[in-house]
RODO-2510 file (C-alpha; in nm, 4 decimals, decimal comma):
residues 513
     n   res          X          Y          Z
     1     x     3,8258   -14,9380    -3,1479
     2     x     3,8815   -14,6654    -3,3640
     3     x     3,5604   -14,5077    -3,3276
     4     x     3,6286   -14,5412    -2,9243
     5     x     3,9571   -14,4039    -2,9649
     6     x     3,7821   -14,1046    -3,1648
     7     x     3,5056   -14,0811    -2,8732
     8     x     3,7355   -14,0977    -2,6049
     9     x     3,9384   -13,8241    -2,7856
    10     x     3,6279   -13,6193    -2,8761
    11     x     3,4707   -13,6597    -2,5654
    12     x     3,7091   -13,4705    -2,3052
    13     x     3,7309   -13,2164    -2,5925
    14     x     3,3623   -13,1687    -2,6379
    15     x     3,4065   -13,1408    -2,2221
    16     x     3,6851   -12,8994    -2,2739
    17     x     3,4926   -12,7210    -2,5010
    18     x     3,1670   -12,6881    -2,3228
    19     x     3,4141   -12,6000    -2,0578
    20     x     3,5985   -12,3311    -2,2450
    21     x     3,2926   -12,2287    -2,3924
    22     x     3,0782   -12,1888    -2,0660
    23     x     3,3757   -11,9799    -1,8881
    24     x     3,3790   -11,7539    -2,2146
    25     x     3,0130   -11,7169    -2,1968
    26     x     2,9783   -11,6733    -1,8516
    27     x     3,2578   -11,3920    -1,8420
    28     x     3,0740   -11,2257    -2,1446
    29     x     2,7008   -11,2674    -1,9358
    30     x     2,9150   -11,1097    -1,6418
    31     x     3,0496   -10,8261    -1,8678
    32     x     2,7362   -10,8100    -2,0401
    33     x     2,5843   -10,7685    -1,6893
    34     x     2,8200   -10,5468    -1,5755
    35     x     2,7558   -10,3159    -1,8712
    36     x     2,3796   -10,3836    -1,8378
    37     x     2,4369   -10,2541    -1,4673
    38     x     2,6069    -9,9913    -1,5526
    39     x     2,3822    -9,8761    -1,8243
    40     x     2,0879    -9,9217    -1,5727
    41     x     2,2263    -9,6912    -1,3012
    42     x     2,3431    -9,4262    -1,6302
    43     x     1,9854    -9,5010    -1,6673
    44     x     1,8457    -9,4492    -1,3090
    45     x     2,0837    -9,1296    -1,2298
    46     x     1,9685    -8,9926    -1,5852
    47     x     1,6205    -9,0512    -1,4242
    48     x     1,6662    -8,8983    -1,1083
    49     x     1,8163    -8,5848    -1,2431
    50     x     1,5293    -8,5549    -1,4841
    51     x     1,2987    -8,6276    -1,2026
    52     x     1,4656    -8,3597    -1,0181
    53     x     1,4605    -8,0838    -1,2937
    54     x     1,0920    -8,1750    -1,3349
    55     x     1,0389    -8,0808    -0,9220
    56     x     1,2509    -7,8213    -0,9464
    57     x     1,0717    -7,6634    -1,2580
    58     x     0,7421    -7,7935    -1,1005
    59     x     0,8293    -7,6043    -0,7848
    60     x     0,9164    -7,3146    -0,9436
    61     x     0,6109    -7,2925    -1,1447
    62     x     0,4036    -7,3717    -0,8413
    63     x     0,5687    -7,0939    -0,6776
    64     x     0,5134    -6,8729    -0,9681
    65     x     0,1699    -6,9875    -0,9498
    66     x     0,1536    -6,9178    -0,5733
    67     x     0,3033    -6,5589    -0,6690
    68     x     0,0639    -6,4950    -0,9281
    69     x    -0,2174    -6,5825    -0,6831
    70     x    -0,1068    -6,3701    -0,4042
    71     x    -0,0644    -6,0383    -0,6175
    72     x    -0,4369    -6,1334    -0,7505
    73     x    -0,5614    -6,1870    -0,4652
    74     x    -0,4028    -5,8726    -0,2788
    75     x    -0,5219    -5,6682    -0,6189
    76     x    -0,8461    -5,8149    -0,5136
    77     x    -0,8146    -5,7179    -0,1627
    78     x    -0,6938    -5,3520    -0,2312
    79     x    -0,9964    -5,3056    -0,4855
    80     x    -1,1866    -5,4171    -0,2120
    81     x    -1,0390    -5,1896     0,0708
    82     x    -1,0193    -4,9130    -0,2304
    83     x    -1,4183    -4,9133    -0,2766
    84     x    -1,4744    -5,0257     0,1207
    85     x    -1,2805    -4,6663     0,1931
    86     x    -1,4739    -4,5088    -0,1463
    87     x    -1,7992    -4,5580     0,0257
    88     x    -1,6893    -4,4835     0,3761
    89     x    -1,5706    -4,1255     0,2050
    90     x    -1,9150    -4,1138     0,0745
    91     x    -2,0593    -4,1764     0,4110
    92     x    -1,8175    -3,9487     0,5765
    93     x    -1,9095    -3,6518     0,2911
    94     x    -2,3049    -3,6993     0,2988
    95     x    -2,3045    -3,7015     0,7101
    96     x    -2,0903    -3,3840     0,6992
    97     x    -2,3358    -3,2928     0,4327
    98     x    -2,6353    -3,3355     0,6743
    99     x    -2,4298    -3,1778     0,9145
   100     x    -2,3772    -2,8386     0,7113
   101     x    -2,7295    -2,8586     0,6490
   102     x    -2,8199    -2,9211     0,9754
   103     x    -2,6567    -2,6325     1,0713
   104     x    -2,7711    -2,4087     0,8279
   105     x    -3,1237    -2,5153     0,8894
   106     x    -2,9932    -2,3815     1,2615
   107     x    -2,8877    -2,0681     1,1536
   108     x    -3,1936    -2,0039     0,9400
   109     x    -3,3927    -2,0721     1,2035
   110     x    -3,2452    -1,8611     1,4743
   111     x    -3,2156    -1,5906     1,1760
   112     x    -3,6214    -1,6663     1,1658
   113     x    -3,6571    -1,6358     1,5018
   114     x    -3,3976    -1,3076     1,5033
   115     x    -3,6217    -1,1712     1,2078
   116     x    -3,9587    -1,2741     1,3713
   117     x    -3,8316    -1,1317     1,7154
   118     x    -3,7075    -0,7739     1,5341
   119     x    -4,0498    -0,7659     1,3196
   120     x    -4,2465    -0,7837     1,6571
   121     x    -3,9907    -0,5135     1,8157
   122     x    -4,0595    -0,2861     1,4367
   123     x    -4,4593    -0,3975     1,5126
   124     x    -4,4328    -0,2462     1,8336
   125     x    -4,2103     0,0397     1,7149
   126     x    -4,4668     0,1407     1,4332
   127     x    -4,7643     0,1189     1,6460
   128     x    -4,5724     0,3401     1,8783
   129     x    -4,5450     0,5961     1,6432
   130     x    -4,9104     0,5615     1,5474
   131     x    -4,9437     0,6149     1,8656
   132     x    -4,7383     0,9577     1,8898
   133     x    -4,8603     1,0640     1,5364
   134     x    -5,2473     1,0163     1,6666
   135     x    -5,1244     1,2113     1,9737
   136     x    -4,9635     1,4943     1,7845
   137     x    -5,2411     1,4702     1,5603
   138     x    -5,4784     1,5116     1,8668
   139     x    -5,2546     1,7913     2,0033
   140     x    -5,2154     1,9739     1,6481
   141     x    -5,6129     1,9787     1,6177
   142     x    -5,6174     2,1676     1,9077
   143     x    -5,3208     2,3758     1,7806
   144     x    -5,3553     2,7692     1,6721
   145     x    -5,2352     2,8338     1,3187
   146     x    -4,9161     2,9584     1,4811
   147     x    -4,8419     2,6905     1,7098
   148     x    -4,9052     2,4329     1,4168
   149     x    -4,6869     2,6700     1,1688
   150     x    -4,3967     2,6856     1,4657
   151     x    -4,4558     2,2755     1,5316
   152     x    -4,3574     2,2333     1,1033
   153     x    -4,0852     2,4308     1,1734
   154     x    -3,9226     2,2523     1,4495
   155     x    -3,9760     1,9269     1,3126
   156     x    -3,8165     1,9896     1,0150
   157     x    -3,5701     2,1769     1,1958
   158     x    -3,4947     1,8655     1,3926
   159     x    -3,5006     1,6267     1,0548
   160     x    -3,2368     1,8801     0,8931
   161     x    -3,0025     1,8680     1,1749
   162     x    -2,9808     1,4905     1,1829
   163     x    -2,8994     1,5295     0,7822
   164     x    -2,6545     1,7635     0,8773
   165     x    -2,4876     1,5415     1,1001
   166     x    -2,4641     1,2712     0,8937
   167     x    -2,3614     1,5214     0,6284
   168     x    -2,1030     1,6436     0,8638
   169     x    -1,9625     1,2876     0,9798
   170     x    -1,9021     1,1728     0,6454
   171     x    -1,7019     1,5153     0,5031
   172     x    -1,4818     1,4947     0,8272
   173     x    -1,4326     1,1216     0,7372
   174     x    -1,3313     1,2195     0,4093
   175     x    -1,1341     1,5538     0,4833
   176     x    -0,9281     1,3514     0,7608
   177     x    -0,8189     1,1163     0,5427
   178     x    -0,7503     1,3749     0,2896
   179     x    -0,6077     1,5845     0,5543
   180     x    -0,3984     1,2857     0,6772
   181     x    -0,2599     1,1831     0,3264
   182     x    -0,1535     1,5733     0,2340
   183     x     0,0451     1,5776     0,5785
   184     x     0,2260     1,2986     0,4946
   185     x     0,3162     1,4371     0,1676
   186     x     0,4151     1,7773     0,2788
   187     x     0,6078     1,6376     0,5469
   188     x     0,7821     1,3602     0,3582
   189     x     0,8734     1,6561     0,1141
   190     x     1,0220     1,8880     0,3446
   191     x     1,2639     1,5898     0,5284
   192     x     1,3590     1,4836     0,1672
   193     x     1,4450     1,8555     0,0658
   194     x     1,6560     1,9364     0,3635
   195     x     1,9468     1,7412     0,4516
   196     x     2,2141     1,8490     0,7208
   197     x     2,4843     1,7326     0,9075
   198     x     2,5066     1,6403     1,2498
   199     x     2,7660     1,7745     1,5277
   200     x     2,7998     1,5365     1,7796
   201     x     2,8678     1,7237     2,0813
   202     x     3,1118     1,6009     2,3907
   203     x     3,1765     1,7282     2,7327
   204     x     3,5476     1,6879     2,7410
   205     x     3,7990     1,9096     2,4938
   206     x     4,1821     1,8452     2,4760
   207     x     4,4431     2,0952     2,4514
   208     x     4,7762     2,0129     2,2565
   209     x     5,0709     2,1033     2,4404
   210     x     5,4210     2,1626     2,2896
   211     x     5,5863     1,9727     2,5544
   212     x     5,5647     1,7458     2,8666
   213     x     5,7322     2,0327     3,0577
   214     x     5,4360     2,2506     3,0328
   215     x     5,1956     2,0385     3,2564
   216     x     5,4343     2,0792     3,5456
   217     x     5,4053     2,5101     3,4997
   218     x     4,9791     2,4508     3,4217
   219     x     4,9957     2,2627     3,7763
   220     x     5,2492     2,5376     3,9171
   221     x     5,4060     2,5065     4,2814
   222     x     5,1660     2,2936     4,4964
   223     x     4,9166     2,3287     4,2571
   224     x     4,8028     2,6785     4,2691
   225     x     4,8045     2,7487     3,8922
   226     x     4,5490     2,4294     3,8456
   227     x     4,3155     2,5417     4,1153
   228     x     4,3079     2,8727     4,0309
   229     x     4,2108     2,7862     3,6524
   230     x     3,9845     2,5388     3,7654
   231     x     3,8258     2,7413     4,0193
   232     x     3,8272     3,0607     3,7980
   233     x     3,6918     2,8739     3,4498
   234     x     3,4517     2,6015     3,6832
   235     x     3,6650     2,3379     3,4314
   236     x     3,8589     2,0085     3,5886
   237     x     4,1668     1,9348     3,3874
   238     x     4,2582     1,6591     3,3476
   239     x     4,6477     1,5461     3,3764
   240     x     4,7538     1,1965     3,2762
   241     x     5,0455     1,0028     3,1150
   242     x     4,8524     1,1228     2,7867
   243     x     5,1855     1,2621     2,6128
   244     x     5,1739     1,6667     2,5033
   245     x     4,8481     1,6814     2,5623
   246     x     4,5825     1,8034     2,8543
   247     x     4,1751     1,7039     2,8804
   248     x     3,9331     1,9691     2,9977
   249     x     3,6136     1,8336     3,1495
   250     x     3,2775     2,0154     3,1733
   251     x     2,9318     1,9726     3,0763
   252     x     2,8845     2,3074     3,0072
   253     x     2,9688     2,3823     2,6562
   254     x     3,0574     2,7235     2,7204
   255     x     3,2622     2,7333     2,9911
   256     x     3,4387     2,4648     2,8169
   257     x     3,5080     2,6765     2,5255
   258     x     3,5845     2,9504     2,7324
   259     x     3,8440     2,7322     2,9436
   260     x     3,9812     2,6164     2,6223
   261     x     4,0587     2,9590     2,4727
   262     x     4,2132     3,0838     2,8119
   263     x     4,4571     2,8189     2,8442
   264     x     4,5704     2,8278     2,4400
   265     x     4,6574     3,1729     2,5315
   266     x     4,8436     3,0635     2,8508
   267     x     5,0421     2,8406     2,6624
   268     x     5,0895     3,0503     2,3871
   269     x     5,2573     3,3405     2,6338
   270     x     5,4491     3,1067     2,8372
   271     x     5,3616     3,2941     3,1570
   272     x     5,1623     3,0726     3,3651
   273     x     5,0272     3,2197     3,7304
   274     x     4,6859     3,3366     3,8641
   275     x     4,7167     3,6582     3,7527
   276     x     4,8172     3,5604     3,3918
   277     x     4,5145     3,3295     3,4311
   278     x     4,2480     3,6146     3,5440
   279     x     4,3759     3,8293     3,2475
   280     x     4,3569     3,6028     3,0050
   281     x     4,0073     3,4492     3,1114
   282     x     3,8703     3,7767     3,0753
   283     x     4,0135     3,8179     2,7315
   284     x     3,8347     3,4701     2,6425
   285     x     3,4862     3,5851     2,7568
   286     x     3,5041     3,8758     2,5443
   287     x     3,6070     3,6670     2,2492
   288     x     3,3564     3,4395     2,3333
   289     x     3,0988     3,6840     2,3097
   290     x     3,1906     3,8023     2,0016
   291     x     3,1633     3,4429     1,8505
   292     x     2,8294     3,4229     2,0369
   293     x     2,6838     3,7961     1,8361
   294     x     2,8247     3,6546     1,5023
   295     x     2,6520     3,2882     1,5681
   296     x     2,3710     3,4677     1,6403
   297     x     2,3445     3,6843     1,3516
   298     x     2,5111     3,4161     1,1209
   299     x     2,1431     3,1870     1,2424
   300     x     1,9208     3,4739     1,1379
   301     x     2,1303     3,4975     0,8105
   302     x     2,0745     3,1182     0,7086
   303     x     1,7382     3,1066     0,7773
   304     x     1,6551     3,4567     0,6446
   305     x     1,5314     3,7095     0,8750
   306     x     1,5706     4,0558     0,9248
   307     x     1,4699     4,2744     1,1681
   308     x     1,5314     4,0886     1,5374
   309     x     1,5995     4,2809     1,8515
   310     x     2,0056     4,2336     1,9237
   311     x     1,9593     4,0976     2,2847
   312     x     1,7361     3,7705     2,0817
   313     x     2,0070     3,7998     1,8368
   314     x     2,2757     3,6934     2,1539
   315     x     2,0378     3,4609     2,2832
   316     x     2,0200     3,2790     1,9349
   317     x     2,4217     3,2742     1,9202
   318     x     2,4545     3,1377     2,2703
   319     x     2,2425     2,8269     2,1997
   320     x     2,5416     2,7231     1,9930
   321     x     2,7106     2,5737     2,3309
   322     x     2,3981     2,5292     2,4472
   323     x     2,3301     2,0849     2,3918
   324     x     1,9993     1,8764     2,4169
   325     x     2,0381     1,4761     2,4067
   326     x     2,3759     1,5584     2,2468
   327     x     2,2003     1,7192     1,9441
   328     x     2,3112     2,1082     1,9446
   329     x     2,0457     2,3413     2,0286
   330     x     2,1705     2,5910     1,7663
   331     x     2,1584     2,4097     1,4733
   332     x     1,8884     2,2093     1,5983
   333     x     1,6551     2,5752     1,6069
   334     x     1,8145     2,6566     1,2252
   335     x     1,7044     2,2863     1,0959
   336     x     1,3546     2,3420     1,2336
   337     x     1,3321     2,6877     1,0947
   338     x     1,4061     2,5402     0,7898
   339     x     1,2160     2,2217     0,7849
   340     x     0,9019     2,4265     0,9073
   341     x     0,9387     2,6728     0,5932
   342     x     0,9223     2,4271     0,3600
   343     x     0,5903     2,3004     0,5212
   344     x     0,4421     2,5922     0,5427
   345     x     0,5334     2,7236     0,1641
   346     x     0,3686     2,3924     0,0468
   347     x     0,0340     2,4499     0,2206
   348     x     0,0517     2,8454     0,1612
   349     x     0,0883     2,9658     0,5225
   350     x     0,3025     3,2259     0,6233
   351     x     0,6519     3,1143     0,5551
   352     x     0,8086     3,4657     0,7118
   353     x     0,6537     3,4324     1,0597
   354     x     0,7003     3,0396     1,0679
   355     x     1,0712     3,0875     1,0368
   356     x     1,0511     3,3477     1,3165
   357     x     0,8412     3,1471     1,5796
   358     x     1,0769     2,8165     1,4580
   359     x     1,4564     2,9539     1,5111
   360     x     1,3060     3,1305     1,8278
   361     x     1,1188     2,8041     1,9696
   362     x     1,4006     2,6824     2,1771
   363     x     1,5435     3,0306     2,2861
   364     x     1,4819     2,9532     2,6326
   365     x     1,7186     2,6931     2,6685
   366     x     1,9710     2,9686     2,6699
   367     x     1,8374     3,0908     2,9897
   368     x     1,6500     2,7970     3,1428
   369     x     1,8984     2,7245     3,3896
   370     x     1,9246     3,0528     3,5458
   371     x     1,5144     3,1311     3,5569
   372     x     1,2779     2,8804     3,6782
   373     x     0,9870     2,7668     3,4705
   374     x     1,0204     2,5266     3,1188
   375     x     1,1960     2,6404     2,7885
   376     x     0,8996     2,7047     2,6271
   377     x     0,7124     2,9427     2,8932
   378     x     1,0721     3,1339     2,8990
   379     x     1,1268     3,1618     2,5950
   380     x     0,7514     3,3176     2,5044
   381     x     0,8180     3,5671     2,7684
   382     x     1,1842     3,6500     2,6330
   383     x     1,0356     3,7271     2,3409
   384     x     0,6881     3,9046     2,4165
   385     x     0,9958     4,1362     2,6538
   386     x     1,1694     4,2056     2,2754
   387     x     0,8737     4,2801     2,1398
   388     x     0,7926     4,0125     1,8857
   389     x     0,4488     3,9450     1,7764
   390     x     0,2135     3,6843     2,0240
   391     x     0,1648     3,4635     1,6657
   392     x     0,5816     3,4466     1,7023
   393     x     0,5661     3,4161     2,1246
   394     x     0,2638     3,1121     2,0638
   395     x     0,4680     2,9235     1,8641
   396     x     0,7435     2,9217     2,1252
   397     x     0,5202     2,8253     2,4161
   398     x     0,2918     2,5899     2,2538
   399     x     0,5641     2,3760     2,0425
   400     x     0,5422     2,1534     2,3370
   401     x     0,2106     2,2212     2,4047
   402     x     0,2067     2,3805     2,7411
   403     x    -0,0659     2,6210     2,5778
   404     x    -0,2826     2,5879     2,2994
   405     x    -0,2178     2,6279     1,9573
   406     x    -0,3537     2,9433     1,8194
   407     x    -0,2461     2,9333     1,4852
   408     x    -0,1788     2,6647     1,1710
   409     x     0,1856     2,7921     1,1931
   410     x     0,2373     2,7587     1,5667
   411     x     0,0920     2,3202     1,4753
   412     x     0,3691     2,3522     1,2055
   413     x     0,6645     2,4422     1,4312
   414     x     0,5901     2,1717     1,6899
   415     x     0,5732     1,9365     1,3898
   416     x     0,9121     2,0585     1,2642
   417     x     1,0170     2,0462     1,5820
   418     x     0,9682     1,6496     1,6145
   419     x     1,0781     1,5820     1,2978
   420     x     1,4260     1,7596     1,3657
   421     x     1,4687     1,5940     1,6926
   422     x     1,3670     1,2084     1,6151
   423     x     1,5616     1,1562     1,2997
   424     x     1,8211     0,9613     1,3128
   425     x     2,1411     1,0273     1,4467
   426     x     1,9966     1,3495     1,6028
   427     x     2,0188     1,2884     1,9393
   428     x     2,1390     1,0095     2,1866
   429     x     2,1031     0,9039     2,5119
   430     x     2,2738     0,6694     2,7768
   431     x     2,1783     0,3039     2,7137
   432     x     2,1029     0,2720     3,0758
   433     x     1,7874     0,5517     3,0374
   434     x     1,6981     0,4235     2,7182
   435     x     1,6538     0,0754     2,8673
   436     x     1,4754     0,2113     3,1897
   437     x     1,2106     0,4025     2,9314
   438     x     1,1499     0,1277     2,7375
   439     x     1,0520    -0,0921     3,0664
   440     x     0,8503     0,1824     3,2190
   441     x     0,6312     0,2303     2,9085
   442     x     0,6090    -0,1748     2,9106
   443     x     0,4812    -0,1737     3,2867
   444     x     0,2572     0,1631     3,2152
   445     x     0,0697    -0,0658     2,9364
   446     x     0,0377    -0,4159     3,1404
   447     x    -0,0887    -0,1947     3,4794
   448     x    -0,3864    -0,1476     3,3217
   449     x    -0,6798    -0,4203     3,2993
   450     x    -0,7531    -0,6687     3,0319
   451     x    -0,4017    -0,5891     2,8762
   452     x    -0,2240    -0,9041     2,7532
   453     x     0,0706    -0,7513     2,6083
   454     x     0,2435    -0,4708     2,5849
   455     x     0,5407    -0,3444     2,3440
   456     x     0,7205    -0,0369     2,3109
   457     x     0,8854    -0,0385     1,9701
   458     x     1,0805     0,2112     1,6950
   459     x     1,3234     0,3200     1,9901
   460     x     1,0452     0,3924     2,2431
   461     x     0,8773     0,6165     2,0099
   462     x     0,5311     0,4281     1,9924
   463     x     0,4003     0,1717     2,2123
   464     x     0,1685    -0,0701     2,0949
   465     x    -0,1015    -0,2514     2,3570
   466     x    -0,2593    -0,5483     2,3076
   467     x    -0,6351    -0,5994     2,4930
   468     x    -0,8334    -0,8545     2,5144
   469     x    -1,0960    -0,8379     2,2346
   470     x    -1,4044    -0,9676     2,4515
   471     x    -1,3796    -0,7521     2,7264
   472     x    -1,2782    -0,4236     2,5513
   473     x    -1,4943    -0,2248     2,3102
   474     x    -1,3803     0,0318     2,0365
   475     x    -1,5125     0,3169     2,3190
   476     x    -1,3448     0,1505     2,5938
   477     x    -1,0277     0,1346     2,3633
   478     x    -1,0120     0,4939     2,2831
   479     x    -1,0322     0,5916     2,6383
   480     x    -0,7622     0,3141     2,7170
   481     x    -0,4935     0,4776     2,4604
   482     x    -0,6430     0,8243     2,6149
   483     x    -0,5681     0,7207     2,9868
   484     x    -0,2201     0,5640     2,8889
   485     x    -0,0997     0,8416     2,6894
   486     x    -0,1369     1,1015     2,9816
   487     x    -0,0031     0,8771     3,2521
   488     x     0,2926     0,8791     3,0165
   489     x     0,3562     1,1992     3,0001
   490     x     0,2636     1,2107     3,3663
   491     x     0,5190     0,9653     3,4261
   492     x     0,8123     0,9962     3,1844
   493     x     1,0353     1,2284     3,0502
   494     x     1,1721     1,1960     2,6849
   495     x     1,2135     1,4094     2,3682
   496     x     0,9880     1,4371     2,1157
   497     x     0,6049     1,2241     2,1451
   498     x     0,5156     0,8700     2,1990
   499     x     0,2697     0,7292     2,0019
   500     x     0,0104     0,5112     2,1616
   501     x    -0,1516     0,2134     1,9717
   502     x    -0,4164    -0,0080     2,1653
   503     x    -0,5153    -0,3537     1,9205
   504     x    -0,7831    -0,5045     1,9933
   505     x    -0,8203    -0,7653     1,7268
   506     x    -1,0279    -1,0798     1,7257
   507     x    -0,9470    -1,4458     1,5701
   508     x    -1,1368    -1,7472     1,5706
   509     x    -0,9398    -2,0206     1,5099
   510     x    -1,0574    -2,3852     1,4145
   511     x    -0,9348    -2,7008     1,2697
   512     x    -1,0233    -2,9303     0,9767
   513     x    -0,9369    -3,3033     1,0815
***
């Protein structure tokens, strides 16, 4: 009973136990699964983040790879383009190569053919002077001792004239370039040894006036005072709202001066009519040609000569308001007097009678516009009619060259005389003629055939052509600049000389691709 009791008890215990004991184990196999799960997904994402590093790193190292293998393979590549193009450059040199020599084998053989075709023409040349020798021979067998004596002589006659000639064309080569070079020096040394001012001369002079009053008494009453000066002195005035202060107007330098003088004095006396005017007009003139004797025989003075007839002496002074291309004609004739005088003492000629025929070479322009004919023709005869020497009267006429040059000192004054007149500053012109020149020279050049060009340069002082190289010849170019410089001077007027230049120049042109 007991023992049931105890098994009864025990029993439902045991039951409670197992009970007990299979919830606590079942919530540890739970926890212990839940752990397990736990550690197997740890495990899994662990796993799959390794696996992924591992592709990534594989990727990367298969891209390196792939990298590595491109830059080989383009390395491989480029070496092979490098030697395909190193052997196409080899190609390309040994056909050019074969080409040069090609060509060269070309030219050799048309030089073979020029040689063989020249030694036939010198085969045909010798056995035609076997042929004359035989025939002189013939002829000088039949020949008297005389006739064979005066046949020597002519031949050598003939052979020493062709030395001659040669002997002759290369001193003149020589001597003109000598020539050419001492020129230059002696005339680059006479410029830089003289220096001089120059007066710019104007055709319009102005007369102060001590007050606005006094142009009413120069017009006078209904303007008889004006016209009577005006008509009187051949000078406009000119009255405008210029204060104190009158214009006279004339291109004629002397009457200007002359007009000037007269109405200083007017003003000066206060009495203003015509006959006030007359008076003192004639007192101007006389003044006037006082200045003119004392310019005259101050020009003489500077250059240094003595001895000149007093009516050349006037002549010389009245150049002073005498004006060329706005350079003045007096001091123009004193700088070439002087420029030519150097010259001439540094090539030994004679300095006295240069400075004679140079102050003198522009005389005529004192009379030129009453006496028909050039300056230079006039002023020869004004001075053959005073009685200087025909050395002194050809440099005056031939410093243009209207006649030719009879002496080295008459080539030295018309040299001088260029020099004074084309440096710079010297004289002017309107820019209207200048212009006009310029084109004319232009359309001179281009009339002509085979010209391309054409262009007038250094202030229309030389004109340079340019010709077509196959169609014109050194001959044909000579006569060209020949032909153009005399239907220049035909054509144009201007101071000093034009210098013609024809180029004909040649250029092959060809490119290396």
């Amino acid at each position: 009973m007991d023992n049931l009791i105890l098994i009864i008890i025990l029993v439902p215990s045991v039951v409670l136990a197992v009970i007990i004991g299979y919830y606590f184990g079942k919530s540890k196999i739970l926890k212990d699964q839940k752990v397990a799960k736990q550690d197997a997904e740890s495990i899994i994402k662990n796993a799959q983040d390794e696996a992924q590093k591992i592709k990534k790193e594989m990727i990367i190292e298969a891209k390196q790879e792939i990298s590595i293998a491109r830059e080989n393979f383009a390395k491989d590549v480029k070496k092979q383009q490098d030697d395909l193009k190193a052997v196409e450059d080899r190609l390309v040199k040994r056909e050019e190569a074969i080409a040069k020599r090609e060509e060269s084998i070309s030219k050799k053989e048309e030089k073979l053919e020029e040689i063989r075709l020249n030694l036939e023409k010198e085969k045909e040349r010798i056995s035609q002077l076997v042929k004359e020798e035989e025939e002189k021979l013939h002829e000088i067998a039949s020949l008297t001792q005389e006739q064979a004596r005066q046949l020597v002589m002519d031949m050598a006659r003939e052979e020493m004239e062709k030395s001659l000639a040669k002997m002759y064309s290369e001193i003149k080569e020589k001597y003109a370039e000598e020539a050419e070079n001492e020129a230059k020096w002696v005339i680059s040394t006479a410029v830089q040894r003289y220096a001089s001012n120059y007066v710019g001369d104007i055709t319009v002079s102005s007369v102060e006036l001590p007050n606005d009053d006094m142009k009413g008494r120069i017009i006078g009453r209904e303007g008889r005072n004006i016209r009577a000066f005006e008509n009187l002195t051949g000078v406009d005035i000119i009255i405008d709202d210029t204060p104190e202060s009158v214009v006279l107007s004339c291109f004629d330098p002397l009457r200007r001066e002359i007009a000037k003088m007269t109405l200083e004095k007017l003003i000066e006396d206060g009495r203003i009519h015509p006959a006030m005017i007359e008076e003192f007009y004639d007192k101007s003139k006389k003044e006037i040609e006082k200045i003119i004797h004392d310019e005259g025989q101050k020009a003489i003075l500077t250059v240094g000569i003595s001895n000149m007839h007093p009516e050349l002496i006037k002549l010389l002074g009245r150049l002073k308001f005498r004006t060329s291309f706005g350079q003045n004609v007096l001091y123009h004739s004193i700088e070439v007097a002087q420029i030519a005088a150097m010259m001439a003492e540094e090539i030994g000629l004679d300095v006295e009678k240069v400075k004679r025929g140079a102050l003198l070479h522009d005389i005529g322009k004192a009379v030129d516009h009453e006496v028909q004919g050039t300056h230079a023709m006039i002023g020869g005869e004004l001075a053959r009619r005073y009685r200087e020497k025909e050395s002194v009267v050809n440099m005056i006429q031939a410093h243009h060259e209207e006649v030719p040059f009879q002496t080295p000192e008459a080539v030295l004054v018309a040299a001088a005389d260029s020099i004074s007149a084309s440096r710079p500053g010297a004289r002017r012109e309107s820019i209207e003629i200048y212009i006009k020149r310029l084109q004319k020279l232009e359309e001179i050049a281009t009339s002509h055939k085979n010209v391309t060009k054409a262009y007038a340069i250094q202030a229309g002082r030389e004109i340079r052509i340019i010709v077509e190289p196959d169609k014109i010849d050194d001959q044909l170019a000579d006569k060209m600049a020949y032909d153009i410089a005399k239907e220049i001077e035909a054509s144009l007027e201007y101071p000093g000389q034009i210098k013609v230049v024809v180029i004909r120049e040649k250029r092959s042109v060809e490119y290396a691709k």
